[in-house]
N, C-alpha and C positions, 0 to 999 in steps of 0.2 A: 568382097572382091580383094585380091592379092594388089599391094599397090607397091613402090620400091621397094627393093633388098635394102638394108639398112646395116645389114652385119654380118659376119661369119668367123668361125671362129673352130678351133681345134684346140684336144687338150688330154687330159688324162685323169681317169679314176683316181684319187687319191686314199678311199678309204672307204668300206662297205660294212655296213653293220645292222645285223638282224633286230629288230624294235622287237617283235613277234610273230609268234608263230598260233596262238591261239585265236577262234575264227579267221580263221586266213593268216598269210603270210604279209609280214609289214617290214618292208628294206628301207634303210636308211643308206644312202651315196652322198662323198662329199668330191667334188672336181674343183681342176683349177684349167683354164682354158687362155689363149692369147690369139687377138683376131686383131680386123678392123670391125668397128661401131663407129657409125655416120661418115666414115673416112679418117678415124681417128684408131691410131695401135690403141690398144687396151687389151687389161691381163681382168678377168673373169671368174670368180669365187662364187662357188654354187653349193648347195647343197640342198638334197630334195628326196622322198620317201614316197614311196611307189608301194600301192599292194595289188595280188593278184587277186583278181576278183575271182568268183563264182565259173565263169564262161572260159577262163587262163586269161582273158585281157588284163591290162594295167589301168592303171590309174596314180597320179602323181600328183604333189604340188612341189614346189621349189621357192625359194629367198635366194637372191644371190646379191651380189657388189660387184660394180662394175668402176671401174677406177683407168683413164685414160694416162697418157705418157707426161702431156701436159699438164696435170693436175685433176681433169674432171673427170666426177664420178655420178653414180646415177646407182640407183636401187630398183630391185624388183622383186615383186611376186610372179609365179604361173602356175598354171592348170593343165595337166594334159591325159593324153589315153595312150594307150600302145601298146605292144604286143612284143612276147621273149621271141628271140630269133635262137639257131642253132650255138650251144656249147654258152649260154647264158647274155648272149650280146643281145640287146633290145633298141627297141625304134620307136619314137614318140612324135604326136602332134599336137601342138595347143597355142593358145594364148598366155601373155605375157602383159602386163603391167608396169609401170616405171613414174619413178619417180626423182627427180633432178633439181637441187637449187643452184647450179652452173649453170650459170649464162646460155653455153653452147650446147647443153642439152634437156634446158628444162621444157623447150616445145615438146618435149616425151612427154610431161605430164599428163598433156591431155589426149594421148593415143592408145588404141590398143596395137599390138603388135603380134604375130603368128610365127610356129617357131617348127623348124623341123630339126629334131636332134637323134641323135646314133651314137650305140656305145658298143664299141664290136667285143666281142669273150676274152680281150688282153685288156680290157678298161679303157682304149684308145678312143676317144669324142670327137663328135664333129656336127658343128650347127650352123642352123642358118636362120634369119629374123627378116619377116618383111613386115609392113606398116599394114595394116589393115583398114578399109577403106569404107 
């Protein structure tokens, strides 16, 4: 069950780079994004590789750094699935992992979290993270 929003954030493609092409297609994406997380501005560094299965579905994993205005940052891994939309912009769902030694966000350690992210055919992002329950 879906439990608080937690974040949201927008941002932009910064760089797209083909891994491979043999058995399937494997894209490598790197974004840079700025939201709130927990009520807190933070700037958002991702980077995550996605291939296209067998069916045209995706599949992804992503690391990123999350680094608040205040000083705190927090780490993550995710997993997700999703599917190309028209002129290359894609749509993803999954989980998210984190990991935090600041005070203010290391109750992330022990949660998982759900994520919905959009990346429309100009590179333009936009996500959203709730707690999962």
């Amino acid at each position: 069950m879906l439990g608080e929003q937690i974040g949201e954030e927008t941002g932009k493609v910064m760089a797209r780079r083909v891994l491979s092409v043999d058995e399937g297609t494997k894209v490598e994406v790197s974004l840079q994004s700025t939201g709130k997380f927990l009520g807190v501005e933070i700037r958002n560094t991702v980077t995550y590789w996605a291939t296209i299965r067998p069916d045209g579905s995706l599949y992804g994993e992503a690391q990123g750094l999350v680094v608040g205005q205040g000083g705190e940052r927090a780490t993550f891994k995710a997993q997700g699935v999703g599917k190309l939309l028209d002129g290359g912009a894609v749509s993803y769902r999954g989980a998210q992992y984190f990991y935090s030694d600041t005070p203010k966000l290391s109750h992330l350690n022990a949660i998982a979290a759900v994520f919905e992210y959009e990346a429309d055919a100009e590179g333009n992002t936009k996500s959203k993270l709730w707690v999962w329950k």
